[in-house]
N, C-alpha and C positions, 0 to 999 in steps of 0.2 A: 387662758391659764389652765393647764392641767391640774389633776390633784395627783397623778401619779408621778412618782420619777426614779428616776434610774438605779435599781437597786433594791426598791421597793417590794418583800412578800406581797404574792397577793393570790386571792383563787375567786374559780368562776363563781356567779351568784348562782342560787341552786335553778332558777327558773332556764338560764340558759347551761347549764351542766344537765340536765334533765334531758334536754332539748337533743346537747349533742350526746348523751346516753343512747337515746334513741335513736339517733342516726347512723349510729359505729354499729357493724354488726357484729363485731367480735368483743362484749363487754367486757373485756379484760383490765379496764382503768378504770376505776370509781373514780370520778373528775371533780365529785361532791366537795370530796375530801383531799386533793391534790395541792399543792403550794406551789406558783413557779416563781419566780424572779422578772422584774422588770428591766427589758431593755431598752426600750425605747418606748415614746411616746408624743401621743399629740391630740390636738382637739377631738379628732372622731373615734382614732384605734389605740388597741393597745402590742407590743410586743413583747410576749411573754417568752423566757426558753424554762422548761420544766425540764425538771430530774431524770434522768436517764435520758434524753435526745436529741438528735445532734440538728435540728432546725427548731426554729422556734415559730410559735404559732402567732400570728396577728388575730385579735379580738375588740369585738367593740368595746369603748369605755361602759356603755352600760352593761355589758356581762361579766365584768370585774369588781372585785371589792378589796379592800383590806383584809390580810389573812391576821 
């Protein structure tokens, strides 16, 4: 059973928004504070599409929260 589902705000938790801060080298997204939409999901990932872009990111359920 998921707890996420389809529709659902949600943004990264800060320990992996930190994480991938650090690995973008152009910080031009505060990812802290980002909200995207849930598209899909399942027991391990999540599929998010955020605001402005046209693919959306898969992420694991533990680096998501409720926004």
């Amino acid at each position: 059973m998921t707890r996420f589902k389809k529709g659902d705000p949600v943004r990264l938790t800060t320990r992996y928004a930190n994480a991938l801060s650090k690995a973008v080298q152009a910080k031009r997204v505060d990812w802290r504070m980002r909200i995207g939409v849930v598209r899909a999901c399942n027991d391990t990932q999540v599929t998010i599409m955020w605001p402005g872009r046209r693919s959306p990111d898969y992420v694991q359920v533990k680096g998501v929260e409720d926004a």
